[in-house]
C-alpha positions in Angstrom: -48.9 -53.8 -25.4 -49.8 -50.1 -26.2 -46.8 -48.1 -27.5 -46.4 -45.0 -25.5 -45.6 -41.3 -27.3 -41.9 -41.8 -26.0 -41.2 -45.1 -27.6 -42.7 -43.8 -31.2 -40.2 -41.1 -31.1 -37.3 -43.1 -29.9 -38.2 -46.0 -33.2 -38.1 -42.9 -35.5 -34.8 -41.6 -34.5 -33.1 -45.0 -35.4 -34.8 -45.3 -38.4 -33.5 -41.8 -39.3 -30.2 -43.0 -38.2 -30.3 -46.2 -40.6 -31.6 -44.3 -43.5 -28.1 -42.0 -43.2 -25.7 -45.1 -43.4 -27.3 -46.5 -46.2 -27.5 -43.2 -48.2 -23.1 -42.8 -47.4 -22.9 -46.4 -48.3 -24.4 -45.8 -51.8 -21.5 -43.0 -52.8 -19.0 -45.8 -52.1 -16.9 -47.4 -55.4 -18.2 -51.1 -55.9 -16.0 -53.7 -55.3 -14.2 -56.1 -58.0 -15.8 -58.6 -58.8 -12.1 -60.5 -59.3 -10.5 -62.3 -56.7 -6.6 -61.1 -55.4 -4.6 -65.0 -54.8 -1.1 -63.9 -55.4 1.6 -60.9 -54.2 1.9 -60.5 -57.5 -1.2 -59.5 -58.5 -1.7 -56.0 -56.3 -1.3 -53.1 -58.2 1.2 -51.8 -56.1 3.9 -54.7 -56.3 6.4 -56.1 -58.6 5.4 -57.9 -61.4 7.4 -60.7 -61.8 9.9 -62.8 -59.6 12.3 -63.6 -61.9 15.8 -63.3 -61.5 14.7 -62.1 -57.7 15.8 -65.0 -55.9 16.7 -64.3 -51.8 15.4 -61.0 -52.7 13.4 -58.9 -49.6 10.5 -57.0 -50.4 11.2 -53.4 -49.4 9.3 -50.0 -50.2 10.0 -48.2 -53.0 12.4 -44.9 -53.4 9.3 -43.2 -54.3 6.9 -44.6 -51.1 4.6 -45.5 -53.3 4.8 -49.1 -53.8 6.7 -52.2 -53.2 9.8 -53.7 -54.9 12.4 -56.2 -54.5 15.9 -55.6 -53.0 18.7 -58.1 -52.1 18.6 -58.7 -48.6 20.1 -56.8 -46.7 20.0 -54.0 -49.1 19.7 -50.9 -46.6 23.2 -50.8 -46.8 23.4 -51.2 -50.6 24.2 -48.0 -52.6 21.6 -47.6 -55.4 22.7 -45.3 -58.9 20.4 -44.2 -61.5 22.3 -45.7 -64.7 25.0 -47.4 -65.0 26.8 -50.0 -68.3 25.2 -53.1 -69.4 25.5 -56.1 -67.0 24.2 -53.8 -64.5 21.2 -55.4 -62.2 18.2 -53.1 -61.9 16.0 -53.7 -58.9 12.9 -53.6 -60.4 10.4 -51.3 -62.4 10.5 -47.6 -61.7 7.5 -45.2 -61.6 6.8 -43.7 -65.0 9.2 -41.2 -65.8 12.0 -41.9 -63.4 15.5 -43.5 -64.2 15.7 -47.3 -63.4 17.5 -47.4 -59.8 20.1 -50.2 -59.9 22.8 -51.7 -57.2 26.7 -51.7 -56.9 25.8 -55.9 -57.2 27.3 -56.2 -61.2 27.6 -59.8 -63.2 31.3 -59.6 -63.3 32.6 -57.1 -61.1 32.6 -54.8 -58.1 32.7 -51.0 -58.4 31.3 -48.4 -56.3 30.5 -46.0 -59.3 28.3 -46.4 -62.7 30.5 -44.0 -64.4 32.9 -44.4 -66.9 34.3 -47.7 -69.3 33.5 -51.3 -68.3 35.3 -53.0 -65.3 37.2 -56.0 -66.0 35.9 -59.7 -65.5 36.1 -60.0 -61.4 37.6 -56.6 -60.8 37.4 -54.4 -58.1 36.6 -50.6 -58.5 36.5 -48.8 -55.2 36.6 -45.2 -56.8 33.7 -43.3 -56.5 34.9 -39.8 -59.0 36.3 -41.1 -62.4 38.9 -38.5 -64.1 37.2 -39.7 -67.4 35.9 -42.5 -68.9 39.1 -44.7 -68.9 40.1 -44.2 -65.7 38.6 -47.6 -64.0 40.2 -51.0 -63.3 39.5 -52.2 -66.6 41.7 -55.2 -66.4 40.6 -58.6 -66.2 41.1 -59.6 -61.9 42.1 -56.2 -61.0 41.5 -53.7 -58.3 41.4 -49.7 -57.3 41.1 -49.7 -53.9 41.1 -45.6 -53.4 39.7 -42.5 -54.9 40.5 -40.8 -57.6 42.0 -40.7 -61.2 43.5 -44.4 -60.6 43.5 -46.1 -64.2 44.1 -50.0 -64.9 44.0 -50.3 -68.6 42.6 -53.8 -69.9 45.7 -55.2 -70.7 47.2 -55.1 -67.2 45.9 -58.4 -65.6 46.2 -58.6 -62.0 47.5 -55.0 -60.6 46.3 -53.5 -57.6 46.3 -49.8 -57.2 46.0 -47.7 -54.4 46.6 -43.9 -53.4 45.7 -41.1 -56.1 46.8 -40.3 -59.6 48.5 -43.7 -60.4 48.3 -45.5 -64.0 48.9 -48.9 -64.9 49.1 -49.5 -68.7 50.7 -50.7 -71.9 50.5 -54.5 -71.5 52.0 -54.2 -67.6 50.5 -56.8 -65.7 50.4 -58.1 -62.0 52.2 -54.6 -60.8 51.1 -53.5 -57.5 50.8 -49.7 -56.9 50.0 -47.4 -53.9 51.3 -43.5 -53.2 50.3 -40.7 -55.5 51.4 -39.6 -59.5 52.9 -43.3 -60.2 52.7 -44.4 -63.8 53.6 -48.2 -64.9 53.7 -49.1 -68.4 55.1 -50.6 -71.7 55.0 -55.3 -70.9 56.3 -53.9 -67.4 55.9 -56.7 -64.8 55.7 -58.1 -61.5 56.8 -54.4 -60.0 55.8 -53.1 -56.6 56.0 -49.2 -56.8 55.0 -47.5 -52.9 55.8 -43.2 -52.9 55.1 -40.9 -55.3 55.9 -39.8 -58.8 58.1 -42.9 -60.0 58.3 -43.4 -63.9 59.1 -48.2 -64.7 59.2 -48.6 -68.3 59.8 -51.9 -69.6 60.9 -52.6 -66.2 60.2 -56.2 -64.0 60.3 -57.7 -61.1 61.7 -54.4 -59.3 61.3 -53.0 -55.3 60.2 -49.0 -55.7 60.4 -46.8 -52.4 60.8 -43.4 -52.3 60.1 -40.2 -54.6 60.6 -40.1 -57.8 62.6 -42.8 -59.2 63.1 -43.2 -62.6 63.4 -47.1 -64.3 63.9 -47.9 -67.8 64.5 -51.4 -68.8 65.7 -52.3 -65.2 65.2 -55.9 -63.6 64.8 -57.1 -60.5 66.4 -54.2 -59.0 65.3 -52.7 -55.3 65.5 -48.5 -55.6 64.7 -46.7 -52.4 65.1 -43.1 -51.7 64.3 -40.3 -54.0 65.3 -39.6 -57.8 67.4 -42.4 -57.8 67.4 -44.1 -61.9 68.0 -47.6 -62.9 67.8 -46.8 -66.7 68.7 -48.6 -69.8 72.0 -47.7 -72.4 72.2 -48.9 -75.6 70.3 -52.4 -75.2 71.2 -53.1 -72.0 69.7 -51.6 -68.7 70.9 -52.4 -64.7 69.7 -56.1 -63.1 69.8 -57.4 -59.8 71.0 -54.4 -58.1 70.3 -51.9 -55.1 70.4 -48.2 -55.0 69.5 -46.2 -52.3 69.6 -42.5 -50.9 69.3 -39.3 -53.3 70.4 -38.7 -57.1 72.1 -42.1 -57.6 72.2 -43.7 -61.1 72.6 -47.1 -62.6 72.5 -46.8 -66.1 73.8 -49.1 -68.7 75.0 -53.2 -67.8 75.1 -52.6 -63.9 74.9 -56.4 -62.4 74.6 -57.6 -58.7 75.8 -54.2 -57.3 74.4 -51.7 -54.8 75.2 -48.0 -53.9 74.0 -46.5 -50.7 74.1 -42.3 -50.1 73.9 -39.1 -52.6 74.6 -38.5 -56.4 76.7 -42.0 -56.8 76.3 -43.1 -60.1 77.5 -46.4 -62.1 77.7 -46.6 -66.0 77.7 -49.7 -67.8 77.4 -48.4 -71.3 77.1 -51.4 -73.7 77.4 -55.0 -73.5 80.7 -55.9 -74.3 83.1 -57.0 -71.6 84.8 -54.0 -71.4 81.5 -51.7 -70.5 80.3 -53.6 -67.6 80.0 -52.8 -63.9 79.4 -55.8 -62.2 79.2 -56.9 -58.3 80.3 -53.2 -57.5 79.6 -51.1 -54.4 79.6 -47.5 -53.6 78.8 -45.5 -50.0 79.0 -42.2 -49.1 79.1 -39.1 -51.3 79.4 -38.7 -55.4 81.4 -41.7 -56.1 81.5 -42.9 -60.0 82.1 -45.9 -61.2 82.3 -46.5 -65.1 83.3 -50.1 -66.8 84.8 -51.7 -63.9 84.4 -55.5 -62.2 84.2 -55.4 -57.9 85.5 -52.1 -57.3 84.2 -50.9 -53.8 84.1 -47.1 -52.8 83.8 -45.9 -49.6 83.7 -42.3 -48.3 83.9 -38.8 -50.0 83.9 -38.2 -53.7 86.2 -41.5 -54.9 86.1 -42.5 -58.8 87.0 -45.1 -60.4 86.6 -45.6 -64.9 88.3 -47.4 -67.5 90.6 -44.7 -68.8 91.4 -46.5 -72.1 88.8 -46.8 -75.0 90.7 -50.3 -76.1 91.3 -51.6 -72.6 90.2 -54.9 -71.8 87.6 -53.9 -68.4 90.3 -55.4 -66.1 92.5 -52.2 -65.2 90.6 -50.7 -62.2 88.9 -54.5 -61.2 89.6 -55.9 -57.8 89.8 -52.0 -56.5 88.6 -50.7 -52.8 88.7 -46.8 -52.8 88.5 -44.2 -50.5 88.8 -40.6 -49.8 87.8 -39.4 -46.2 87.9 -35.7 -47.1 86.2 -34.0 -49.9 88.8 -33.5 -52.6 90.3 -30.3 -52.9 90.9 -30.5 -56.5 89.2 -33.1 -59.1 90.5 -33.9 -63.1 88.7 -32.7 -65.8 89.2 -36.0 -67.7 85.8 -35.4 -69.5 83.8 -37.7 -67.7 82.5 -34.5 -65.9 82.7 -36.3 -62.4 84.6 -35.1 -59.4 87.3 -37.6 -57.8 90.4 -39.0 -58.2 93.0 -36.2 -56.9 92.2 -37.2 -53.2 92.0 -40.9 -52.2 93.5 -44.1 -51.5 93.0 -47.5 -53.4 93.8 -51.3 -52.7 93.7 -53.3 -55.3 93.5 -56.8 -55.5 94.2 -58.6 -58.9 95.6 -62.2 -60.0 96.7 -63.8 -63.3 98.4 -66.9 -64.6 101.5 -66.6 -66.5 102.3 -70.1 -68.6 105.2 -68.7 -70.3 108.5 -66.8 -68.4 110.9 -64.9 -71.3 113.8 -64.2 -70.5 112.8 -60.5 -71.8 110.3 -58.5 -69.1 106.9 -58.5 -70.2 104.2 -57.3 -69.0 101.4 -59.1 -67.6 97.9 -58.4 -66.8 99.0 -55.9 -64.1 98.6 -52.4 -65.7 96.9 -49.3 -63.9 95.9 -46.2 -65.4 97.8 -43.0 -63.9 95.4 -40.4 -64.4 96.8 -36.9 -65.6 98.5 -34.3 -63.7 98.4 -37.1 -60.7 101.2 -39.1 -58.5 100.4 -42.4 -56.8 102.9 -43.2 -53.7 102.4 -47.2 -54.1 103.1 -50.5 -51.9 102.5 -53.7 -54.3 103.2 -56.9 -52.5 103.3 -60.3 -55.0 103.1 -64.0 -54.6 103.4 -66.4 -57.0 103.6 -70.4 -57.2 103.6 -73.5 -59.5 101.6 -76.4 -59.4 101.7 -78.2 -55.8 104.1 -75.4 -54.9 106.6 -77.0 -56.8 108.4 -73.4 -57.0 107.0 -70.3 -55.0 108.2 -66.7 -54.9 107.6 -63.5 -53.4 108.6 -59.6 -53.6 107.8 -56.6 -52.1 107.8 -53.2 -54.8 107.3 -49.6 -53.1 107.6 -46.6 -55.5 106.7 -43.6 -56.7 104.6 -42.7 -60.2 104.1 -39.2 -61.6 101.4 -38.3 -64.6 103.0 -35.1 -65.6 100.5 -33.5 -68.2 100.4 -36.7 -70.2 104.2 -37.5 -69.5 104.3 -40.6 -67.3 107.6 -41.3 -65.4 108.5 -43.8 -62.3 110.0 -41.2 -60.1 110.8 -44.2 -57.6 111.2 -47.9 -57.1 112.7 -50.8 -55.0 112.4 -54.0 -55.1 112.9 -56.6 -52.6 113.0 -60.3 -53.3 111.5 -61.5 -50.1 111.6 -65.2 -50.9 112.2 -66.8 -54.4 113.1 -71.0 -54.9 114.4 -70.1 -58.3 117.0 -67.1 -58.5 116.6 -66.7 -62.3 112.8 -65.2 -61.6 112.3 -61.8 -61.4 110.0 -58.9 -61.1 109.5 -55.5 -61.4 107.9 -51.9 -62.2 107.6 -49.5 -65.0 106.4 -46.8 -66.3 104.3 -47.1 -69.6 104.1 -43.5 -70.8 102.4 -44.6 -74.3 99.5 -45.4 -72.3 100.2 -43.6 -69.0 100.0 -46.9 -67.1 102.0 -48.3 -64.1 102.9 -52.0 -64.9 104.1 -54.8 -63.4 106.3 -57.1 -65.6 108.2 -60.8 -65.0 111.4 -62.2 -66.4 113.6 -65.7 -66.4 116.7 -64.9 -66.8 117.1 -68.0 -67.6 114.1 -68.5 -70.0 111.7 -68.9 -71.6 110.4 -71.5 -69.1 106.7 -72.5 -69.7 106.0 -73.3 -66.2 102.5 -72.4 -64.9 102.3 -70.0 -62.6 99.5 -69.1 -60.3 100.0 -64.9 -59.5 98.7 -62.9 -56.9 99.1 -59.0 -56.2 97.9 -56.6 -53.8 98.7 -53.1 -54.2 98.4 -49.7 -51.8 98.3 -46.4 -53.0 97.8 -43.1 -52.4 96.7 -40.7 -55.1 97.1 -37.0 -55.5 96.8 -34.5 -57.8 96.4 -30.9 -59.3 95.5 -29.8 -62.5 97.7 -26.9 -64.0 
């Protein structure tokens, strides 16, 4: 076959054509001569798989490689630094920090910043005040922002809220509001509110604003600026106070006190400086050294008037004053109360010997100055198996006259008695101020045990000069 003119020209093009690719294939780089088998072995990929186990393979920060993440780690938080124990990622370009996750050997926290965590804590805050505020205690947690601190004595607390510290040896407290601080071997305290202050103080209920404990133990405060605080060596346990300004200070036991500025002193540890399984309601009541004394209403107070008394004077007392008083004693316990209430006391003893001389018993109240109590005592008494038994009503009156104590009034009425030669009566002791109830036999001494009760009415008034 004869090529024609046409075909020659169309064989030329292509070779043309040809000769073009093979001069653009020539500028090309040459290929490696060394075979790729692994992931590990691109340029642009992790160099190792250790400690990468269930680890995805993700693009780096910088989009220009690949690295290892945990899975699911889109919704992990990465940081640029962080304390040792840390668990970086993976290698990071040349001159770029090492990226690393919240995942940490021994702990959870949301931030890098600041001390160590504690073995198995939790750290939720993301702003640290300084350095030391983190949950540095061994199993503890912050679960809110900001300038929460667990020191690393403090095993076990939980905090929550803002501007709360747990410290000094306190362990297993838990803590949520704002500006709480626990510290100094307190224990076992839950603190919720604001701005309460536990010292040396365990196993207590804190509500409120502002309470104040010192010392205090297994006591439940609610309210605000209420204190359970420690005297001496001895500080309030097992006890309830509730409302605004209310105290416990000192030896308070098993009492409560409900309402505004009541206030209980137990000032020492002796018998006679004890409040004990006491209650108060209502406004300003004060109770100071006294056994079940119970206050109801306005500003009632009841102390132990006498430095050498035994703590038994006031005991077994119920006051009330329905009115605020219209005139209070300046007796220098600087509370109000006392010139305007009623009492009913309830009080019992055992006499084993009668005289034939009147002595006085343990019956004795303490008139305070410049006061009169109008009084209704009613008393029982009776022997073994009710061999003997014996009653009498006493109604009187009792003036405090500027430190002169007089019985203005008194009747007695023998209401029942099996033996005629017992008798009873009252006085007035103006050595000590006291009213006191005393027993005779005229016919003694007779050492007959005798099982005594009393329960007394009165109605106190007074006005200082």
């Amino acid at each position: 076959m004869n090529p024609t003119g046409s075909d020659v020209r169309w064989v030329t093009k292509v070779i043309e054509k040809l000769s073009q690719r093979l001069r653009f294939l020539e500028t090309l780089p040459r290929p490696s001569s060394t075979v790729v088998d692994t992931f590990l072995e691109l340029g642009d990929a992790p160099d190792a798989y250790g400690g990468y186990k269930g680890f995805a393979v993700v693009v780096n920060p910088l989009e220009d490689g690949l690295q290892f993440q945990p899975f699911g780690g889109v919704a992990c938080v990465a940081f640029t630094c962080g304390p040792i124990g840390w668990r970086a990622v993976g290698p990071a370009a040349a001159g770029a920090l090492e990226p690393r996750t919240l995942v940490h050997e021994a702990a959870f926290q949301l931030s890098a910043e600041g001390d160590n965590r504690g073995d198995y804590a939790v750290d939720l805050q993301q702003l640290q005040f300084n350095d030391t505020y983190v949950a540095a205690a061994p199993y503890s947690a912050i679960l809110t922002n900001e300038e929460n601190k667990i020191e690393d004595d403090c095993d076990y607390s939980v905090i929550g809220g803002t501007w709360n510290e747990i410290r000094d040896n306190s362990s297993q407290n838990f803590v949520y509001g704002y500006g709480n601080e626990v510290f100094t071997n307190s224990f076992g305290n839950t603190v919720l509110g604001g701005g309460h202050s536990l010292d040396d103080s365990n196993y207590n209920s804190v509500l409120g604003k502002n309470h104040d404990l010192d010392g205090a133990y297994n006591c439940f405060i609610f309210g605000e600026q209420n204190d359970a605080i420690q005297n001496v060596n001895d500080a309030p346990n097992n006890s309830v106070s509730g409302g605004l300004f209310n105290v416990l200070e000192g030896d308070i036991f098993a009492c409560f006190q409900f309402g505004e500025d009541n206030k209980m002193y137990g000032l020492g540890s002796a018998p006679d400086e004890q409040v004990w399984e006491s209650g108060q309601f209502g406004f300003r009541h004060y109770a100071q050294n006294v056994f079940t004394n119970w206050q109801f209403g306005q500003s009632t107070k009841s102390f132990l008037a006498d430095a050498d008394a035994s703590g038994e004077y006031y005991n077994g007392r119920i006051l009330n004053s329905g009115d605020y008083e219209n005139d209070h004693p300046s007796d220098g316990t600087g509370e109000v109360g006392g010139f305007n209430q009623d009492s009913w006391f309830s009080q019992s003893d055992i006499i084993t010997t009668w005289n034939a001389a009147w002595t006085t018993e343990r019956f004795e109240f303490p008139i305070i100055q410049d006061s009169i109590w109008t009084f209704l005592i009613y008393v029982s008494a009776t022997e073994r198996g009710c061999a003997n038994s014996h009653s009498w009503k006493i109604e009187g009156v009792v003036e405090n006259d500027g430190g002169t104590t007089t019985l203005l009034a008194s009747t007695v009425t023998n209401i029942y008695r099996d033996v005629a030669t017992k008798e009873c009566q009252v006085v007035a002791d103006d050595a000590n101020d006291r009213l006191a109830i005393q027993f005779r036999d005229t016919a003694g001494p007779d050492a007959t045990w005798t099982n005594v009760q009393i329960s007394m009415f009165t109605v106190e008034v007074g006005a200082e000069v």
